[in-house]
N, C-alpha and C positions, 0 to 999 in steps of 0.2 A: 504494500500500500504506500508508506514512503516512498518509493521510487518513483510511483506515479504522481505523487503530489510533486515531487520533483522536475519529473518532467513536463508536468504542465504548467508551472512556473514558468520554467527556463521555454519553452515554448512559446506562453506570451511575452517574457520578459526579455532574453539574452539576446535577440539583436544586435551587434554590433552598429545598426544604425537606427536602434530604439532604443531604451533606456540601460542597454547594457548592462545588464545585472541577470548575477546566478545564483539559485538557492544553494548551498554545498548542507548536507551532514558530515559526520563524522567527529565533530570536536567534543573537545571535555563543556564547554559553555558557548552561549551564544553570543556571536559577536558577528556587528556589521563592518565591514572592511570596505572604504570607498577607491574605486580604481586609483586614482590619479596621487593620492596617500602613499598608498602600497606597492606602486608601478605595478601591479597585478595588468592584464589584461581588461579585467572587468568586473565592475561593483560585485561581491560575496557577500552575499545572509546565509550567516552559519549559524547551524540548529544543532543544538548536541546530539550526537550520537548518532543511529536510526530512527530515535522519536517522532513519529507523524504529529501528534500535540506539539513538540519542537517545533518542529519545521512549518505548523500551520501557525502557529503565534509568532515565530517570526518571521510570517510571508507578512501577518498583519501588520508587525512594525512599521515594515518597509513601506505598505500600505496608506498606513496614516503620516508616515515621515514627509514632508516636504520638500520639494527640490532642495531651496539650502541644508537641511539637517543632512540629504542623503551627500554630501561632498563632505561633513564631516563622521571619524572613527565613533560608530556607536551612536549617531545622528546626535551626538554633542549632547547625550545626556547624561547623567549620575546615577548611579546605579548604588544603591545601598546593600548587601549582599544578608543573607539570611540574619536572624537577630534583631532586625531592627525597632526601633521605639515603639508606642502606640502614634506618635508625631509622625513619625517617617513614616510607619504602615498609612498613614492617613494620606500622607503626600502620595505612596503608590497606588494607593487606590484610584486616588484622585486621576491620575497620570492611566491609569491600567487601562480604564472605561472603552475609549475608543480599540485600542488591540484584542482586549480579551470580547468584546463584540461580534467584529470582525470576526477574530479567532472563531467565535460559535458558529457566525455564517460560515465558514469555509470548513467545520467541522459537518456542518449538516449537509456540505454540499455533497460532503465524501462518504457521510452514513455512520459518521466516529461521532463517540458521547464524549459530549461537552462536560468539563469541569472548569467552576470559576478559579482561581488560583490568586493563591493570597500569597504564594511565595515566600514563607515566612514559618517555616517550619518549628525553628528553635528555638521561637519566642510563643509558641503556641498561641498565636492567632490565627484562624483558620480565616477565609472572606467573611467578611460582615454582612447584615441582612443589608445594611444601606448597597454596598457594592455590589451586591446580587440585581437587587433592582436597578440601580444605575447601567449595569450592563447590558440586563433586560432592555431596558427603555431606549439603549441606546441601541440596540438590535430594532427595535420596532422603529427607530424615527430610520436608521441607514435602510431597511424594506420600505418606508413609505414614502419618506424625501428622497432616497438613493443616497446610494456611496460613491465613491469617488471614483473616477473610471478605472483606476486601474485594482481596485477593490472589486468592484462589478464584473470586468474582465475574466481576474480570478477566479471568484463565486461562480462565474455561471461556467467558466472553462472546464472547475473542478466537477461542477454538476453534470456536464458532458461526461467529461473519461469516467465516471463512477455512473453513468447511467441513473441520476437522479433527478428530483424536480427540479424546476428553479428555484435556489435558498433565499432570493430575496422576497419572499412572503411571509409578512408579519403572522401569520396564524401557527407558523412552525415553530413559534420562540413563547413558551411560556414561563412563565416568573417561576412556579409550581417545580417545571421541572429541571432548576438549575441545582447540582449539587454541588 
């Protein structure tokens, strides 16, 4: 299943005369690597491991990143690593909403269960109800206003090779069933 999320990434993405960019797995952590940084060839969203939940939350990064974030290591943001405060869990939350959204469209596109991710194992907070529904709602406004095109792309590319509906329908996302 990873491979194929893979290659339909790299499918609509890796153009050399489109946005240049490849999904890779295989690493210990996720990390965005911008071409012109790294003299690589070509923009890299690395996913740990074989993980399809990897690889589809960090297809959303790349998603909601902006052209300037995407010419910066990690689209120039801060990454606080397991541990952190109930302040910082708050900040990631805050920050998480738009990816782990996404992340559920492109889970649903592919037929994978979605889980909210509080990332934040060793401070024992698990997601909050608030972030549950934030995510929620934000799934339901990107199916009725739409997502961004290369978000849309995505979703409905993944929803092709996986022989699925089309994920941007609000009736597929409910609050009830986010674990």
């Amino acid at each position: 299943m990873t491979e194929q999320i893979v290659m339909v990434f790299n499918g609509c993405f890796s153009a050399p005369n489109g946005l240049n960019t490849r999904l890779i797995g295989g690493f210990q952590e996720p990390f965005y690597r911008p071409a012109a940084v790294d003299a690589q060839e070509a923009h890299q969203v690395e996913f740990t491991r074989d993980y399809a939940a990897s690889a589809l939350h960090e297809a959303a990064h790349w998603c909601v990143a902006g052209a300037e974030r995407r010419l910066q290591p990690d689209y120039g943001y801060w990454y606080a690593p397991d541990g952190r405060s109930a302040e910082q869990q708050a900040e990631f939350e805050r920050v998480e909403v738009k990816p782990q959204a996404l992340e559920w469209i492109f889970s649903v596109a592919c037929g994978l269960k979605f889980r909210v991710s509080a990332d934040n194992l060793d401070a024992g907070l698990g997601p909050s109800e608030r972030f549950k529904r934030e995510v929620w709602q934000q799934a339901q406004r990107f199916c009725v206003a739409g997502a961004n095109p290369r978000a849309t792309r995505f979703a409905r590319a993944l929803a092709s090779a996986f022989a699925r509906p089309d994920p941007l329908q609000a009736e597929r996302y409910r609050l009830e069933g986010l674990a």
